[in-house]
Structure formats: C-alpha cells, structure tokens
C-alpha positions in Angstrom: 0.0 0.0 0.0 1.1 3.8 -0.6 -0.7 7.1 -0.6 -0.1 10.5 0.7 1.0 11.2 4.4 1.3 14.7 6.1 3.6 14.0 9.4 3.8 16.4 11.9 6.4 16.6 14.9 8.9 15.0 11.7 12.1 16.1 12.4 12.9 14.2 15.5 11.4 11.0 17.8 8.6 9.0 16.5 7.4 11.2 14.1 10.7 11.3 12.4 11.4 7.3 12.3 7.1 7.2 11.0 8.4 10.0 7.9 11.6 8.0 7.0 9.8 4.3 6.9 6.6 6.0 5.2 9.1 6.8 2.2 10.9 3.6 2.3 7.2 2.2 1.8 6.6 4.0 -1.2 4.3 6.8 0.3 4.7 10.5 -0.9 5.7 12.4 2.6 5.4 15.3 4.0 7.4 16.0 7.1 6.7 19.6 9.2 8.9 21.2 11.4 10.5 23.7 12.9 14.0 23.1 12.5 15.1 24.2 9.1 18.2 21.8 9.4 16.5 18.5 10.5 14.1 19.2 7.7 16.5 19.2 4.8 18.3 15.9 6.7 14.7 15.0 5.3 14.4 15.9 2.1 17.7 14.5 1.6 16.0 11.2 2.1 13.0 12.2 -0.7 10.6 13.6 2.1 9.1 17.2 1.0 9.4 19.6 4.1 7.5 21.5 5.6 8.7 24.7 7.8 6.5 26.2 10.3 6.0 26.6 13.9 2.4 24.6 15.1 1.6 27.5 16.9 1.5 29.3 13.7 -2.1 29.3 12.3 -2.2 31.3 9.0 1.5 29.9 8.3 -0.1 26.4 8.4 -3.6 27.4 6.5 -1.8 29.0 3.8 0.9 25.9 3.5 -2.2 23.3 3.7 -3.8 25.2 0.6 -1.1 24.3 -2.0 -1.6 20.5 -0.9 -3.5 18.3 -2.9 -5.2 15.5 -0.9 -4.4 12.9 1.6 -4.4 9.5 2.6 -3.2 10.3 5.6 -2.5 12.9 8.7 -0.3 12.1 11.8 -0.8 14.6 14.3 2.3 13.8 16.2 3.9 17.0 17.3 4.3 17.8 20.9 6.6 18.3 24.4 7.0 17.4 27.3 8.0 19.5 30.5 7.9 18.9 34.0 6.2 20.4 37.0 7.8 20.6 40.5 4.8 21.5 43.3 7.5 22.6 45.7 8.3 25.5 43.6 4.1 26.2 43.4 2.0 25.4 40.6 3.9 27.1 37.4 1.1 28.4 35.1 3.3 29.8 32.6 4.4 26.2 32.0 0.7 24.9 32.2 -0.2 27.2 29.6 3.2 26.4 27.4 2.5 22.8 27.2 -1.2 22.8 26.5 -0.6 25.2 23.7 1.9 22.9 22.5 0.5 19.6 23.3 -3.4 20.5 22.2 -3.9 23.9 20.9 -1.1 23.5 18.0 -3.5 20.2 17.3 -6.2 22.0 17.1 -4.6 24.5 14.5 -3.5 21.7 12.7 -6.5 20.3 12.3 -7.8 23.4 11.2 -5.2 23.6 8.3 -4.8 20.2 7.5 -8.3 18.8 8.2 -9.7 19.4 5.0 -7.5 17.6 2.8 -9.0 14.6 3.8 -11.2 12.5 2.2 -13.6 9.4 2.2 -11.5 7.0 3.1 -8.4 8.7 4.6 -7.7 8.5 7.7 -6.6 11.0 10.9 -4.5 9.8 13.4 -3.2 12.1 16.8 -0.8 10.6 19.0 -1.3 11.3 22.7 0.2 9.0 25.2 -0.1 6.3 27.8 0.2 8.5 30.7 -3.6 9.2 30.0 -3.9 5.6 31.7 -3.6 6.8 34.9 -2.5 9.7 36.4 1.7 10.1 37.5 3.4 12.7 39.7 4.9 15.8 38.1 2.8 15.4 35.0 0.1 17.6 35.6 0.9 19.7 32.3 1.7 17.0 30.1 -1.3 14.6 31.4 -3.9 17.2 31.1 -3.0 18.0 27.6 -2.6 13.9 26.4 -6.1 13.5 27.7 -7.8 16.3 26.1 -6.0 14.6 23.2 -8.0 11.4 24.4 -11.3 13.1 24.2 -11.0 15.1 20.8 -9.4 12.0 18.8 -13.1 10.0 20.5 -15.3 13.3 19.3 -13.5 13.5 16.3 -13.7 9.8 15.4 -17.8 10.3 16.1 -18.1 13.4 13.8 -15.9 11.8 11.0 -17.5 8.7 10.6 -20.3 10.2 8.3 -17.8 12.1 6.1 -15.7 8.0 6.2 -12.6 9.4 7.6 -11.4 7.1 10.4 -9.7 8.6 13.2 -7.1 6.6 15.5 -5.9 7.4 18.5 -1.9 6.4 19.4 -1.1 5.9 23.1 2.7 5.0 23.2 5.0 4.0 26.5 8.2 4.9 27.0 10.1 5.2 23.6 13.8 5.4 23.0 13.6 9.6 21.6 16.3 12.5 22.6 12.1 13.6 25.2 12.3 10.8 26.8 16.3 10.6 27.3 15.9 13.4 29.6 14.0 11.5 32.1 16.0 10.8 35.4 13.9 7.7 36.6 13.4 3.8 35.0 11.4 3.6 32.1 10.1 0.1 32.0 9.4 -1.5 28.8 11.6 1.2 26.8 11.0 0.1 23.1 13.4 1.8 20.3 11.7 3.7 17.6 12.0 1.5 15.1 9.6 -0.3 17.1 7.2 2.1 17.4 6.9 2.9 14.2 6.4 -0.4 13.3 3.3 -0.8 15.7 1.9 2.2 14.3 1.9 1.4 10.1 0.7 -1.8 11.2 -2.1 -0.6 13.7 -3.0 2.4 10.9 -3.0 0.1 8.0 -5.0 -2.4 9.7 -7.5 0.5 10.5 -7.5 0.1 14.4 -9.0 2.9 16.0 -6.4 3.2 18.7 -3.2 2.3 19.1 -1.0 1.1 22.3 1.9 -0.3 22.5 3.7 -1.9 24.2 1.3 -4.6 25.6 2.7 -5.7 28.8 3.2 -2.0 30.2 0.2 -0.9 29.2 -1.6 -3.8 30.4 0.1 -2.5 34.0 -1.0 0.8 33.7 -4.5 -0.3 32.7 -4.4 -2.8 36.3 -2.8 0.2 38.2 -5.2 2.4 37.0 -8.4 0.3 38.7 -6.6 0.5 41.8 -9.0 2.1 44.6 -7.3 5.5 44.5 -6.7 5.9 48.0 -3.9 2.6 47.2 -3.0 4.5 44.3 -1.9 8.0 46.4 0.3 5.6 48.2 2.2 3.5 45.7 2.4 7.0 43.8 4.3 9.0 46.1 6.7 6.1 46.0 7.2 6.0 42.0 8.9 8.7 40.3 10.3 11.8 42.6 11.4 13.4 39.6 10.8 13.3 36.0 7.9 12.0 34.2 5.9 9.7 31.4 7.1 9.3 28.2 
C-alpha cells in the first residue's frame, strides 16, 4: 500500500522514524517542522518539508492550501516539560505545554483537516500516561487526555464524512524527550519499534493504538486501583521526571 501522508512533529522521535519508513514504503511524505536543518536531513531522504511553527495558524492554512489530498495525517507534534509542586503550581508552564501539546493540534486540524477524504484517515498521538494519572505530569497529562477526548469526538463526527480517526497511546520510547527522564522507564521500546506498531495498527484500520502490551496492560491494572492505594504507591514512583 502507498498514498499521501502529512507528518507532523517529523524532524525528531517518533514522528521522524514514522516519515523515514513511510518513504521507504513507497508513500509521498510530508514532514513539518520547525527546525530548518532537520528538515532538509529530510528531504535529503525524498521527504518534502514542511517549515512552520504549530503554533502558527495562518503559516499552516496558507501551507495546507497548495496541498493536494491525503491518505493520511499524523498529528504527532508535541513536548513534554515537567512540573515541581515545591516550587508552586507554574502556570506559565501549564499554559506552554497545552498550547503545544493541544492547541497547535487543534490549529492543525484546522489547516490540514480538509485535505482529507472518504476514506483517509486522521490519526493524533497522545500518550499512555492518559492511563492513569503520575506525579509531576500535571501539564503533560492534562494535555494527552484532552487529546484522548478530541481523537473519540472527532472519530464520532468523521465517521459520516468516512474518515477514520485513530488514537496512538505509546509508553516509553527510546527519543532525545524521553532521554531526559532521570527515573526507570520500563518496557523502553526503540523507535524502530514504534513505528512499526503504528503502520501496522494504521494500516489495519484500528482505532487506537498502544503499545507496548505488557506495560500498558500494568497501567490499565494500576489504574483500577481504589485511588486511595493509588496515592500511596504514587508518592513512592517517580520523585522526579515524568511519562514518556
């Protein structure tokens, strides 16, 4: 199979590994970005880039009217940054991660939205910490959630137009986000691997997307834990850091 996939969040992580093996598969790719030299490190490799910032929303309109239809959109762009209670509840950093994390989404969807089609399919990766909630993530857990929700609304409102929407909740990958985490990361898979899981998930059609099975299998049993047992066990987790 090969078609048309738009990529966002390309130049590094995921998103990047998803852009090379699209091409290698035959797809026509388009890989956004912000940073001018990753993105010609992708051309090099027959991938058309495509410069902006995702909290640009005419940059991204007028870009998304020169291009023709798709097959396919990954919404995969985001950060991650940590929040330390001691210091109080930093609302500047609240607000920096939910407009990266959900409003950029929402611009892109915006833009990009309309160049799919019957039969194309959206698909918005958000992340497994949505499971169940971990300490220090109060930013990046709020904004993967309200990814949760609007990939469910969205797959609802699309079905009558036959655009399938999927929603991708990875662990911990191997990326240069996650290497800056200072606690275990169990079940680390390489990106290769992820990538992998998600063309097969996506080409099979699967509404959502999770990988990999055994850890999310323990967040989903952690997660039904009465939540006073959870307070306990979660003070004892992670002092530092945070989900992939």
């Amino acid at each position: 199979m090969s078609g048309r996939v738009l990529i966002t969040g390309a130049t590094s992580g995921i998103g990047r590994q998803l852009a090379l093996d699209y091409r290698r598969s035959g797809w026509q790719v388009w890989g956004c970005g912000r940073d001018g030299e990753r993105l010609q490190a992708l051309a090099d490799e027959g991938i058309i880039p495509l410069q902006f910032d995702g909290r640009d929303s005419a940059a991204m309109a007028a870009i998304a009217a020169d291009l023709p239809a798709l097959d396919l959109l990954i919404l995969n762009a985001g950060n991650c940054e940590y929040m330390d209670l001691a210091e109080g509840f930093d609302g500047a950093l609240f607000a920096r991660v939910i407009e990266t994390n959900l409003i950029a989404t929402g611009h892109a969807l915006a833009a990009f939205l309309p160049r799919l089609v019957s039969g194309s399919r959206l698909a918005i990766v958000g992340s497994s910490v949505s499971w169940l909630p971990l300490p220090r993530a109060e930013a990046y857990g709020a904004s993967k959630a309200a990814l949760d929700y609007l990939a469910a609304t969205l797959r609802l409102d699309l079905a009558t137009r036959g655009i399938g929407v999927t929603l991708i909740r990875p662990g911990f990958v191997q990326t240069p986000l996650t290497a800056k985490n200072d606690f275990p990361m169990p079940c680390l898979v390489t990106v290769e691997e992820a990538s992998r899981a998600i063309m097969s998930g996506l080409a099979a059609g699967h509404h959502q997307i999770h990988f990999p099975r055994r850890f999310i299998w323990l967040l989903r049993l952690l997660g039904a834990l009465p939540t006073g047992l959870w307070l306990r066990l979660g003070r004892t987790l992670i002092s530092k850091g945070s989900p992939s």
